[in-house]
N, C-alpha and C positions, 0 to 999 in steps of 0.2 A: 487326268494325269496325276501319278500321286504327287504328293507334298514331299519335302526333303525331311520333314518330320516322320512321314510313315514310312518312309524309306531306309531312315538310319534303323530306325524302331525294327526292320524287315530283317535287318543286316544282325543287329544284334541277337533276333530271334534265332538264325539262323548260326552263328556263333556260338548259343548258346545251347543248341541242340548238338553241335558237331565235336564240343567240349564234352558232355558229357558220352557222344559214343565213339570219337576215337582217345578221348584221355582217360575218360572217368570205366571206359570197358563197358556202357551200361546198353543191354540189347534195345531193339527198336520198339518191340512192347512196351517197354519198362518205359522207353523215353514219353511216348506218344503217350500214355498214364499221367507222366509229369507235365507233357503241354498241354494235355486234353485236344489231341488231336486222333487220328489213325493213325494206323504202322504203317499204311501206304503213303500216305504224307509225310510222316517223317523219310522214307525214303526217298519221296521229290525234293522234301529240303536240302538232304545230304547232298544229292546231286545238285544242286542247285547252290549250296555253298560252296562246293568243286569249282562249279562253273565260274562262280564269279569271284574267284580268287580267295577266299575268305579259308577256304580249306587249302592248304599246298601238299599234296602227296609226293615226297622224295624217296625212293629208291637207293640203298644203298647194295649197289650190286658186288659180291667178292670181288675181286679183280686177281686172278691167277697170274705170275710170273714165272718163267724163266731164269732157275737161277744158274743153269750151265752157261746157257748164252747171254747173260750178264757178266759172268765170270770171265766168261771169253770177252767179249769187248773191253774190258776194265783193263785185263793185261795185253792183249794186243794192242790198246792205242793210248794206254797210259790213263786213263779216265778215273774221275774222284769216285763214279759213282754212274749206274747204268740202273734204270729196270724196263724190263723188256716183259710186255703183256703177251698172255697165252691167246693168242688167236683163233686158232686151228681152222680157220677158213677164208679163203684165200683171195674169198670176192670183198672183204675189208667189211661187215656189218660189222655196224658197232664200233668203227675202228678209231672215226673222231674221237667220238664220246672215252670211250676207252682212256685214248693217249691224254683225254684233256685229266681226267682222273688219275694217271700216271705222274701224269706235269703237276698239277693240284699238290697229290700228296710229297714228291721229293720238294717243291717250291716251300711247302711250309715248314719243311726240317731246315730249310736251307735259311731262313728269315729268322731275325731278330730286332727285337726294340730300338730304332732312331738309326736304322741302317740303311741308304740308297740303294733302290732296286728298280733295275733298268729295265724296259721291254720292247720290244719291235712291233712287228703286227701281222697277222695272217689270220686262218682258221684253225690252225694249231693252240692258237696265243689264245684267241678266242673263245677256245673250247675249254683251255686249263682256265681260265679268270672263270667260267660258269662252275665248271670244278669246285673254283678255290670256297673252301669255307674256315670261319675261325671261331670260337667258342666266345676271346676277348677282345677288341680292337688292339691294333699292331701300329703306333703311329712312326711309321717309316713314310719315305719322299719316294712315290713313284714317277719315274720321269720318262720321258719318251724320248728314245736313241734312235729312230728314222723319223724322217719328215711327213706331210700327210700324202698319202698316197689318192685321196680323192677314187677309192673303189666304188664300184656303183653299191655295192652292201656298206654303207657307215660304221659296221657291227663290227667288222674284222678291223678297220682302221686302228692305229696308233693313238690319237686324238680319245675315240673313243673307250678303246681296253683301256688307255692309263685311267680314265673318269673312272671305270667301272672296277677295278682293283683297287685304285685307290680308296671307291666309296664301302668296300667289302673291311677293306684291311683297317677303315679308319684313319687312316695318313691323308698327307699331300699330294695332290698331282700337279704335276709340271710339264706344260707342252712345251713343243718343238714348230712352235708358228710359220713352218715354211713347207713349201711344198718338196717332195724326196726329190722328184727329178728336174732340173733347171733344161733350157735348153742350149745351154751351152757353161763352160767352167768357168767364165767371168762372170753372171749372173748368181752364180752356185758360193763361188767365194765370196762375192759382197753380203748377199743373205748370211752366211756363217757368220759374217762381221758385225752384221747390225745385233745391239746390245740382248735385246729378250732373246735371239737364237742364242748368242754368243752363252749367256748364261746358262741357258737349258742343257746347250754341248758341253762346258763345264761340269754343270753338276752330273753328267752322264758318265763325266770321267772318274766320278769319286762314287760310282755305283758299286756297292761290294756283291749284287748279284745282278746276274744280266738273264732273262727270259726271252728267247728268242725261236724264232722259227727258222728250218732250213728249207730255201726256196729251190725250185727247180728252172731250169734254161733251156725246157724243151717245150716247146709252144703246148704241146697236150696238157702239162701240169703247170707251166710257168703261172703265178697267181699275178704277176705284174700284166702278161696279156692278157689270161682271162679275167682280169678286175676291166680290161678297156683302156689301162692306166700307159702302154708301153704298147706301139706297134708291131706289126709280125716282122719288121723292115729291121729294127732294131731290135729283138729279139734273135733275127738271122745272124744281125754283127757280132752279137754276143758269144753263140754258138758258132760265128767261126773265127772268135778271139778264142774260141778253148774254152769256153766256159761250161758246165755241168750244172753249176749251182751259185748259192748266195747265204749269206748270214747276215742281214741288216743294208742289204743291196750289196755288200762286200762280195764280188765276181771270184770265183776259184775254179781251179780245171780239177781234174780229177790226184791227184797229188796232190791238193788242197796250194798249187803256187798260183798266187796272185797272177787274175789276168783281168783287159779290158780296165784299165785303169783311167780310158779318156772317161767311161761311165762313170763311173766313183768320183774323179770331180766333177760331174755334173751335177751329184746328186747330195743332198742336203743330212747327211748319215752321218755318225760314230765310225772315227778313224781305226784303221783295223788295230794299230801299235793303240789306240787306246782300249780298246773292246779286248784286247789279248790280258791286257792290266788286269781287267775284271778278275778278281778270284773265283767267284762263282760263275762261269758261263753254262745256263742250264737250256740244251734244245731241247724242244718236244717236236717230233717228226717221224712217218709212218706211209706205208703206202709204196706202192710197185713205183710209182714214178721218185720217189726218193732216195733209191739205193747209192747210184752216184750221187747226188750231192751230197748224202751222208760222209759216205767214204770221204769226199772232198775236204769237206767240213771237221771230219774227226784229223786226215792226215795234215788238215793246214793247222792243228792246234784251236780254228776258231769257236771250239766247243769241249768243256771237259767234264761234262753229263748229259746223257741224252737218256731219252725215254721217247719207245718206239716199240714195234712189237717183232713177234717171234719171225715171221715172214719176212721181214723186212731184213732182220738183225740176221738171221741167216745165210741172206745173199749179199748183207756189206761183208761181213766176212770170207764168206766164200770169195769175191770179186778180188777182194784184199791180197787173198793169196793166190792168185792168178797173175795178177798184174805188179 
């Protein structure tokens, strides 16, 4: 078994073969001359530094927009700011990734130095924080505005995107040490009350930008039942209080009017009259099952930037003017 000495010794070699052929430009002849090795080993290295993290290959793929149906959403529903990804295919490849890169880039025009910035949690959320990159640290307070939802994926949790934004941005993270759903609204308000929530809610209210996902209330895309986290029983109630969707557990019907209000005091979240304060509220949301709660979302005001794509942004509009 090697030593931890022939091991770093492995690592470096390997470093310093993959420095000189993806920085220094120099072919694998040239290299394998300079380690006195073959050209065929220098190409197991290469691969071999891949493997084990020492190389990171990123991609930066164009990302085409939409600037008709941005322009449309901006003036139909009053919005700071929209961009809508060129999809052009209808089964959604790529369409995470995509929106988290959409989310990525308006998030960092939207941020500034010792500023509060709020986040919820989903795979929307999840996908813009892999997105998000920055040249300098940003020391801003990321804080988390829903409670932990305990999904069976960790990844998407609240808990965890604030860790993982905040260790990108260089700031602070600030949890929300309670669970989102209570089982009942006397449970729900004592946790609000005890002091480390009580602060975390606080400083949620002085967030000047909010990153949030819009949820859906149809058991196919609802992420509260497929996380495991919400029964199909109480999912039913929702959908036949009128609900469509959510923004930080916050229930709306398609007119974006508040409904299902005994769930919201259950639940350990960011007041809507405080989340509306936000200046910046930026969704990132996409996908056949999200067209109503978009609509929902843009006409209750609980959002006034979204990034989503061309599919999607299509039939909120289209639906818009129907109804």
């Amino acid at each position: 078994m090697p030593d931890q000495r022939t091991t770093q010794n492995r690592a470096l070699l390997l470093a310093h073969v993959a420095e000189m052929y993806y920085l220094d430009q120099r072919d694998q002849a040239e290299i394998a001359r300079a380690v006195g090795v073959t050209r065929s080993m220098v190409s197991r290295m290469l691969k071999e530094a891949r493997e084990k993290g020492i190389v990171e290959v990123r991609v930066h793929r164009p990302l085409p927009s939409d600037h008709e149906l941005e322009v449309a959403l901006i003036e139909r529903f009053g919005l700071r700011e929209a961009y809508v990804v060129s999809q052009h295919k209808a089964d959604g490849e790529h369409l995470l990734s995509n929106l988290g890169i959409a989310g990525a880039l308006i998030l960092e025009r939207c941020l500034a130095k010792s500023q509060v910035l709020g986040i919820s949690w989903g795979t929307s959320i999840s996908a813009t924080v892999d997105a998000f990159e920055l040249d300098a640290p940003m020391p801003i307070k990321v804080v988390q505005l829903v409670g932990a939802i305990g999904a069976r994926n960790s990844e998407y949790d609240g808990n965890t995107l604030v860790t993982r934004l905040a260790k990108k941005l260089g700031g602070e993270a600030y949890f929300l040490n309670a669970p989102f759903l209570c089982p009942n609204a006397e449970t729900a308000a004592a946790l609000r009350k005890t002091r480390s929530v009580r602060e975390t809610i606080n400083l949620g209210k002085q967030a000047n930008v909010a990153l949030v996902g819009v949820g859906s209330a149809s058991p196919k895309y609802s992420s509260y039942y497929l996380a495991g986290y919400v029964p199909i029983e109480e999912i039913d109630t929702l959908i036949k209080g009128g609900a469509v969707g959510d923004v930080c557990g916050l229930h709306f019907d398609l007119e974006g009017r508040d409904v299902c209000l005994d769930f919201c005091e259950r639940s350990v979240t960011i007041r809507k009259a405080d989340l509306v304060a936000i200046p910046v509220r930026l969704a990132v949301a996409g996908g056949p099952g999200k067209v109503q709660p978009i609509l929902g979302a843009l006409r209750g005001g609980f959002i006034n930037i979204l990034a989503t794509d061309d599919l999607t942004a299509r039939k909120v509009l289209d639906l818009h003017e129907k109804k």
